[in-house]
N, C-alpha and C positions, 0 to 999 in steps of 0.2 A: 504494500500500500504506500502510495507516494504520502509525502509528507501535510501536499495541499490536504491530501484524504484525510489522514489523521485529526487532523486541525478542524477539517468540517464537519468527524462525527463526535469529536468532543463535546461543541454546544448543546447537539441536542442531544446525545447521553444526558448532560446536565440540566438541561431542560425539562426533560424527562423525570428526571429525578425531584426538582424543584415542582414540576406540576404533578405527580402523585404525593407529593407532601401537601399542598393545597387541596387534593380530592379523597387520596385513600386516608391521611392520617387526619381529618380533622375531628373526628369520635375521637381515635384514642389518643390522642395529643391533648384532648383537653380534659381528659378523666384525672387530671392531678387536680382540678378546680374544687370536686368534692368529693374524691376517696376514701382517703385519711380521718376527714371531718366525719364523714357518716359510717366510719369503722367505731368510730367510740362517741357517738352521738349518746348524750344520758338518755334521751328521749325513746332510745330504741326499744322494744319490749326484750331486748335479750342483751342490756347495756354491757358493753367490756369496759372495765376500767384501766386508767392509763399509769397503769405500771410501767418500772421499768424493762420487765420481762417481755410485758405485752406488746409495748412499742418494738422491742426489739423484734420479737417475735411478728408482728404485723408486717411493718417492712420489708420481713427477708422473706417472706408472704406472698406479699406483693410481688416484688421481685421476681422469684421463682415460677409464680404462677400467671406472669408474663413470660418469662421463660419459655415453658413448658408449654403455655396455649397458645402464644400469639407468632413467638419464634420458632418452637418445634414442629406445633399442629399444620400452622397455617404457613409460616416463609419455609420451613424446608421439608413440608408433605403435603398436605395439601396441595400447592400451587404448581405442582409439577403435575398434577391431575387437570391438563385443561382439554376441556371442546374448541380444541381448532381455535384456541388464546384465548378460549371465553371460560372463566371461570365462573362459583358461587355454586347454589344449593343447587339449582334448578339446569345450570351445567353438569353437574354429575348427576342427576336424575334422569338426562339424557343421553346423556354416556352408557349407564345401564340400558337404554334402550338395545344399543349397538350388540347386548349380548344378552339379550333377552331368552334366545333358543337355550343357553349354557345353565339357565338362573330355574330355579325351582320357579311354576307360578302361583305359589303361592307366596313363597318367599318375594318375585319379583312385586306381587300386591303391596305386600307392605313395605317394602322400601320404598313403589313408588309415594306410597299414603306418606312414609315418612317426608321424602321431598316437599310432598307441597304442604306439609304441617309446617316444614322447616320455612319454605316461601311466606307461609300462611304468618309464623311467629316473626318474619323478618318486616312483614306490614306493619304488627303491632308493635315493633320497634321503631318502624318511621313516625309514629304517632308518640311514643312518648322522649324517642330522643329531643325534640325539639324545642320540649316543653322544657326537660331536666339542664337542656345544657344553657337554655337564653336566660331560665329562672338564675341558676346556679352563679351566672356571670354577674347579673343586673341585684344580684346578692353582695355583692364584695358593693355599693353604694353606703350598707348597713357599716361596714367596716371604717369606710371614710368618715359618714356618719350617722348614727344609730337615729336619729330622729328623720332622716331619710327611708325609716322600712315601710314607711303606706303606700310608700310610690313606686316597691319592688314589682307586686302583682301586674299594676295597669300599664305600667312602664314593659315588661316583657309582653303581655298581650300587645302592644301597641306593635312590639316589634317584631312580632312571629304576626302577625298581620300582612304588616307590611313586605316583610318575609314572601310569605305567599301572593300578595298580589303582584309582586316582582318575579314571579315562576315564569309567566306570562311572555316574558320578555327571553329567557333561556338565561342559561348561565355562559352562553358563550363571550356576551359581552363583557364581563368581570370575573371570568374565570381565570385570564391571566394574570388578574389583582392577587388571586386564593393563595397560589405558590407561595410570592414574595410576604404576602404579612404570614403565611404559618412560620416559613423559612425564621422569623425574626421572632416569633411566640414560640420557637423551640431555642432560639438563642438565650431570651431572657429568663424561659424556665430553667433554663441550664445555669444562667448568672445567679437568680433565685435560689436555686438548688446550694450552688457553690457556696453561696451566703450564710444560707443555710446552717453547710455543716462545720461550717466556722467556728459555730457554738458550743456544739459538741461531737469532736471529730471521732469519736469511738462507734456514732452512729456507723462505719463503713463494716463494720464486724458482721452486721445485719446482711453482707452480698454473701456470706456464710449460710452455704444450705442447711447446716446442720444449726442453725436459729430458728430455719422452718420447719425442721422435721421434731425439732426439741418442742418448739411450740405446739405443735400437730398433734404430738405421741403424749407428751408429761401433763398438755392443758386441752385435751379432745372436747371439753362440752364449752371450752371459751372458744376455740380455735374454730369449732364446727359452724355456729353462729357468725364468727365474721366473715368466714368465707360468703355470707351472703350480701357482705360490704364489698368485701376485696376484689368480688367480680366486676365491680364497677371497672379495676384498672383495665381489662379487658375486652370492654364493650369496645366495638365498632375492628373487632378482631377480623368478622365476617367481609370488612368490606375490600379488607387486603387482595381478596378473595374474589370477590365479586367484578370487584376496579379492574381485573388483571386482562380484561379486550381492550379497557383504553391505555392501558400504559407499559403493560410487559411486565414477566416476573424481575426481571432483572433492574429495572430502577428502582421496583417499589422495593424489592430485597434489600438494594443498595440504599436505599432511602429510612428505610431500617434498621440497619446493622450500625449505618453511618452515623444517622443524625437523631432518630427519633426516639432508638432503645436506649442508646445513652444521655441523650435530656429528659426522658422519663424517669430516668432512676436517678441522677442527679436529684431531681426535683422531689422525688418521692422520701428518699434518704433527708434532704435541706426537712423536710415537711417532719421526719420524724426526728431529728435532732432539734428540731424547735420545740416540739414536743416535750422532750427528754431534759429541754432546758427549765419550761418556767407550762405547766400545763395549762393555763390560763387561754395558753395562744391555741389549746381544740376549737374558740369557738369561729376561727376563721384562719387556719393554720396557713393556706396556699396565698392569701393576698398579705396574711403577715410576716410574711417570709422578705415583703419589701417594706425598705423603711418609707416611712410617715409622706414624705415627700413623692413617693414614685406610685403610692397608689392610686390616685387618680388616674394618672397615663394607664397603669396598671389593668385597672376597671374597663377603659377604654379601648385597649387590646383583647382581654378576654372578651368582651363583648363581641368584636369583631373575628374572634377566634371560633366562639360558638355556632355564631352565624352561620360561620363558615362548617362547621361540623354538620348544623341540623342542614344548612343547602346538600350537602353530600348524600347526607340520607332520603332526605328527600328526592334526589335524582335518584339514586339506587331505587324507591319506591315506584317511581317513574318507569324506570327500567324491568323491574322485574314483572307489574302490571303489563306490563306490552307483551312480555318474552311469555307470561305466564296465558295471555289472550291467544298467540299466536301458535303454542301448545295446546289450545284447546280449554283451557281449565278455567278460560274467562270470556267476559263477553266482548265483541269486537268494541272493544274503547276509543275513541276519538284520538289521534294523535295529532300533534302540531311540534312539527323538528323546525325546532328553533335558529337552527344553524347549517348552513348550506355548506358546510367544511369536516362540522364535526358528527358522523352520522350516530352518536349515540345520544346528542342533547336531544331529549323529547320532553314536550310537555302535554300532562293527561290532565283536562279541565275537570273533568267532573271528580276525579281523584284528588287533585288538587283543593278544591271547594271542601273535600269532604274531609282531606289532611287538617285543614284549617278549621274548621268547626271544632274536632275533635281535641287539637291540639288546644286550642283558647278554652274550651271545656277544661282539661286537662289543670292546664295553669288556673283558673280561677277555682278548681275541687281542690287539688292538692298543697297549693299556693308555697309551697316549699320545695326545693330540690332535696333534703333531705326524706322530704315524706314521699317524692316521687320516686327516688333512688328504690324503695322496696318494691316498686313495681316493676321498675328497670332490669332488674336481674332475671328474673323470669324467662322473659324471651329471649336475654343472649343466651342463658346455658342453656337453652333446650336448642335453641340453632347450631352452639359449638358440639354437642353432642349429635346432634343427627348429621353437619358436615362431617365428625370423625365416623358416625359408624358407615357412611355413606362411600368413604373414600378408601378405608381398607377394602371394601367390597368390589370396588373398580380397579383399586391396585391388584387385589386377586384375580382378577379377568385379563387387566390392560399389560403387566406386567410378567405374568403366568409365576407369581409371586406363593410359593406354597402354604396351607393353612399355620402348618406348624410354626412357621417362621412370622407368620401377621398375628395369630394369637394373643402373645405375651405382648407386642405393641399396642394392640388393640386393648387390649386388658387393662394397663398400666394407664394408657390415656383417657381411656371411658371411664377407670375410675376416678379419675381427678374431676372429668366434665360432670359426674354424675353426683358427685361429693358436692360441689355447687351449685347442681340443680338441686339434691335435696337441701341444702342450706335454704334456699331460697324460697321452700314448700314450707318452712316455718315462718314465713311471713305471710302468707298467705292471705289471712283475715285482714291485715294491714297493707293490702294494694296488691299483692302478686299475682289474686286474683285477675285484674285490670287485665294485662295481655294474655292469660291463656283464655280467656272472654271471649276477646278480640280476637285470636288468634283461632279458636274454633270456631269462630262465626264465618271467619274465610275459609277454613279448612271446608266447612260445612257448603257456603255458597259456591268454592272453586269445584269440590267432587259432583257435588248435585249437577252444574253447568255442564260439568264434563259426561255427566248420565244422560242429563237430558237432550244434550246436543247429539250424542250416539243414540237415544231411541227416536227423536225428529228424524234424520239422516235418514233412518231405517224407513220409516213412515212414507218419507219421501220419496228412498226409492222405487215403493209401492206405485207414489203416483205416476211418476217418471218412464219406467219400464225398462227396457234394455234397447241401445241405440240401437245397433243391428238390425231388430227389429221392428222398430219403430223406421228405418231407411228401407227395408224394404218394404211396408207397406207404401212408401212412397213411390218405389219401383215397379210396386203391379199395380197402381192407379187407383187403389183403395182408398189414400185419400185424393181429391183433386182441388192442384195448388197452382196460380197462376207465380213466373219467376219473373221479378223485379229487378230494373238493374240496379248495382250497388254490391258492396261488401257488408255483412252481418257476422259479429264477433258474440259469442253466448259464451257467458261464463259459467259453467259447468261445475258442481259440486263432484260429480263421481265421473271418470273418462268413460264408463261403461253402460249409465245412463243416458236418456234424451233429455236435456236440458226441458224442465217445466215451461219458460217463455217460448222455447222453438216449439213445442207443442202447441204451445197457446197462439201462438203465431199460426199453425197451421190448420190448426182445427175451427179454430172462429173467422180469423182475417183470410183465410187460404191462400195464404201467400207465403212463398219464401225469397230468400237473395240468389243474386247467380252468384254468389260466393258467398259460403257459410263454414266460418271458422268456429268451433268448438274450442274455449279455454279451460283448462281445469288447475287448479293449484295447489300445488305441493309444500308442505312447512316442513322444511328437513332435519334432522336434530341434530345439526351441526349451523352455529351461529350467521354465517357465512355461505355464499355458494360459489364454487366455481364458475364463472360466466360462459364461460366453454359448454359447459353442462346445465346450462342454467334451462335449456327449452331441448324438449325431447319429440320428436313426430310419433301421430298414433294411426297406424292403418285400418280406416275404417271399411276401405274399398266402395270411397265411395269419392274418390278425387276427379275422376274423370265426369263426375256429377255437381264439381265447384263444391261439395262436402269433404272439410278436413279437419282434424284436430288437433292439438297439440296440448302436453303435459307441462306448466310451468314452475318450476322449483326455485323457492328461496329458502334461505336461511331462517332460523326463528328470530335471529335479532335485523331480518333488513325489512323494509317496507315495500311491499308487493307494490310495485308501479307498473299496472297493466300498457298502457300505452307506451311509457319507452320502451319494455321488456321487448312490445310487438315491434316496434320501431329500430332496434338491434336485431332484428333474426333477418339475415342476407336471404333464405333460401324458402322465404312464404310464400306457399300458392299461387301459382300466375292471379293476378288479379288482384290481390288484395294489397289494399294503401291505405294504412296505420294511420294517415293521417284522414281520410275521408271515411272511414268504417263509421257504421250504429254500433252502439253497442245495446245488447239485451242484458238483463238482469233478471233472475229469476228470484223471487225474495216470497216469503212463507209467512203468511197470520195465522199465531200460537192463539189456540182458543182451550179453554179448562175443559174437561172430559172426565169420565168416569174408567176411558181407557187403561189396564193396566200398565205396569211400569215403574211407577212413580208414586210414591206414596203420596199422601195428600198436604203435606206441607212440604215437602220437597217438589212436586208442582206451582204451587204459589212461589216460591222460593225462585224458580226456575223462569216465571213467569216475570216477575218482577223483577230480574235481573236482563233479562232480556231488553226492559224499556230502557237501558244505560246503554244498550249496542250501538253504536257508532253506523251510518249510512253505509251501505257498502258501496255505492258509488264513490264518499272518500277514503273509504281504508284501501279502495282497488286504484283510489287516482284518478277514475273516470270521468271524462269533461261533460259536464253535463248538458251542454247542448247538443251531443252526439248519443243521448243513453234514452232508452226507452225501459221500460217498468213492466214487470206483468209477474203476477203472483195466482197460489193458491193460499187456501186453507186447511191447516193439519192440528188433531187434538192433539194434547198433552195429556 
């Protein structure tokens, strides 16, 4: 590589690097804000006192179980499990598809049930991260000064508000603000930190595992209990994971190892030597960690810091809403891609509206980051837990990685995940309730959607019949069609069906086009498609008749844009021109029925979520003054 080379992929290595510090690390970059505080909160119903054992013990706690979940789990296993650079839950969920013939089916059922439980808890984290981290910031104002705390609550609503009706716009616009202010909120937690352990530098004893296993083993019913604090350090572990289409393992690794693990434990360390000095300082340990003078600026960066956390998550929410509709397991959502550069900024309206509701709910129920923190743990370890039991099970497939040898790793990890899921099942009556709510309420809407959309389907194909069939009636005269000139595109649910509109075209209108293209579409479970491979020809034997069809495949994370797709394929049909075609649309009214299938609230259910479906004229891109309409009716 010449030298010019070198020099040119330097920048954006480091680009790279600096914009997954703005996107992946903004959760766990800011979990030092309230930790520590909500590890020995008196308030808690299972209080730790701040011993000097216990501080120590907490820390190397800490530590360790970032260690273990965030750098072993997720930067050096997990993330070597991707689809085609796409990570997260719903990426390995689709990866088992790839080996579905290998997989027991019953075994394959509940993994996949796991996956979208995992998707399902990953929703009910976009809804309370937003809340915990803007409260949590707009908190450190108490610290500057205490007769400031009425204006904590409306002051965060005002800004998780605002928050959201900025979605609107995309993050492509101020995305490249994210990088450079996290870049310098890991600086100063780091200066913080150092400050910190100025105080009392014995705190560093604490990077000693044998302070957490002393802790763990000698004080089990103190120890057991704060693990359902200490999960806080590890929230937004997932998104390392999820982030890894836009940025590569390799910055966000590097982004990690470099800058992030070591100003978290700086910080965390400064936070328990403060501690250890003068206990006073539990009741705002992270903003007191700067002197008198710097906390304002202080307040003013984590503010900006959080922001930047709940926007992260909220696009992840964005994202997997889409990824999770175009698997099937939702309803077709409205999307609006914000950004003509970046194909994964999407913005989901009605998702958004309902983030927002949620989350100002949220803040004015629980009106503390402390009381929200017990709800917060919930959903990450049962997501860290279903990505570990999800990823041995692919590494067993992808790797031909033998049982006996993934066992004892799988053993060893799950019990740590599962140690903090039950910690977190003792708070239960005190908010942890909140996401597994939430989280089975999607669980419940995503699988229903996915029943009810496979017995529709079926239904339909009743009405539909088999193309074949349905062309040669055409060929012995059985029905009689006068041909109009023009090109006609029918976008087809099944290639082996008669599209419902071509029907309805010929049986009432008795008409068809001298060219009649057949589109059917494929959602492949790999993120991406080769464009090579992207359009496949289906022999109907009916070309010399201007009847053809064609299969067209995308990815689950790209946007089916029917009309370019057509407008790329060199080798269409004499006749047909992408730019003057109709298009037909076959589209179904869902009416309630006694029909079996479907139990009676998972018909409502199924109903109901249907009125959130997005047009299919825009999820397909079709211009609308070239699309004509024509439906039936099908019970549920």
């Amino acid at each position: 590589m010449s030298e010019q080379a070198v020099h040119a992929v330097r920048p954006l290595r480091a680009a790279m690097v600096v914009g997954a510090l703005g996107v992946v690390f903004g959760d766990l970059g800011t979990s030092p804000i309230y930790t520590v505080q909500t590890v020995f909160d008196p308030r808690d119903p299972h209080p730790i006192a701040p011993t000097s054992d216990n501080v120590y013990g907490v820390v190397s706690l800490i530590f360790w179980s970032v260690m273990i979940i965030v750098t072993l789990t997720y930067v050096l296993l997990a993330m070597r499990a991707d689809n085609d650079g796409e990570g997260g839950i719903l990426a390995l969920m689709t990866l088992l598809k790839r080996w579905v013939e290998q997989i027991d089916p019953r075994t394959f059922i509940v993994l996949s049930a796991l996956g979208i439980l995992g998707a399902a808890l990953f929703l009910g984290d976009s809804i309370i991260t937003p809340a915990i981290s803007v409260l949590s910031a707009v908190e450190g104002l108490k610290v500057v000064d205490p007769e400031l705390h009425s204006w904590v609550v409306p002051l965060t609503a005002l800004i998780v508000f605002v928050l959201f009706l900025a979605q609107r716009f995309g993050s492509g616009g101020v995305g490249r603000y994210f990088g450079p202010v996290m870049a310098a909120w890991f600086v100063v937690i780091s200066v913080l930190g150092i400050h910190g352990i100025t105080a009392e530098p014995g705190i560093l004893r604490a990077l000693s595992p044998t302070y957490a296993v002393g802790f763990v083993a000698g004080h089990f019913h103190v120890a057991f209990f704060a693990l359902a604090a200490i999960v806080l350090a590890v929230t937004g572990a997932e998104a390392l994971y999820a982030d890894m289409g836009h940025f590569g393992r390799r910055p966000i690794s590097t982004a990690w190892i470099l800058i992030v693990a070591p100003a978290l434990t700086l910080c965390y360390l400064g936070q328990g030597a403060l501690v250890l000095h003068d206990v006073r300082n539990l009741s705002a340990p992270f903003f007191l960690l700067s002197p008198q003078w710097g906390q304002i600026p202080l307040v003013m960066l984590t503010t900006m810091a959080t922001v930047i956390a709940a926007q992260a998550v909220i696009s992840g929410a964005f994202s997997v809403a889409s990824q999770a509709a175009r698997l099937g397991y939702m309803p077709r959502l409205r999307l609006v891609h914000t950004s003509d550069r970046e194909y994964g900024q999407v913005y989901v309206p009605w998702l958004n509206w309902f983030l927002m509701v949620s989350v100002i709910t949220l803040v004015f129920a629980f009106r503390s980051s402390d009381a929200l923190a017990y709800a917060y743990g919930m959903a990450v370890t049962g997501t860290i837990a279903i990505t570990t039991i999800l990823f041995f099970v692919v590494a067993r497939h992808r790797w031909r990685i033998p049982w006996w040898l993934l066992a004892p790793a799988a053993a060893a990890l799950l019990t740590v995940d599962l140690l903090f899921f039950a910690a977190n099942i003792t708070k239960f009556v005190h908010g942890a309730w909140l996401p597994l709510v939430i989280a089975l309420a999607a669980f419940a809407i995503m699988t229903t959607w996915r029943r009810g959309r496979l017995l529709v389907a079926a239904r339909r194909s009743l009405l539909e019949g088999p193309v074949d069939e349905f062309l040669q009636s055409l060929r012995s005269g059985e029905r009689e069609v006068d041909v109009v000139d023009g090109t006609a595109v029918f976008l087809n649910r099944d290639p082996a069906s008669a599209p419902l509109a071509f029907r309805a075209n010929v049986d009432h209108n008795r008409v068809r086009h001298r060219q009649v293209l057949f589109v059917s579409v494929e959602v492949a479970t790999a993120p991406r498609v080769d464009p090579a491979a992207r359009v496949r020809r289906i022999d109907l034997g009916a070309d010399d008749e201007g009847i053809s069809a064609v299969v067209v495949r995308f990815g689950y994370a790209e946007p089916p844009d029917i009309p370019a797709t057509l407008g790329a394929i060199r080798d269409l049909p004499v006749g047909v021109d992408p730019a003057a075609v109709t298009y037909f649309l076959s589209t179904v009214e869902l009416r309630l029925s006694d029909e079996p299938g479907l139990a009676g609230w998972r018909k409502r259910v199924f109903l109901a979520s249907s009125h959130v479906s997005s047009d299919a004229s825009d999820y397909f891109r079709l211009p609308r003054e070239q699309l004509v309409v024509m439906g039936a009716r099908i019970p549920v």
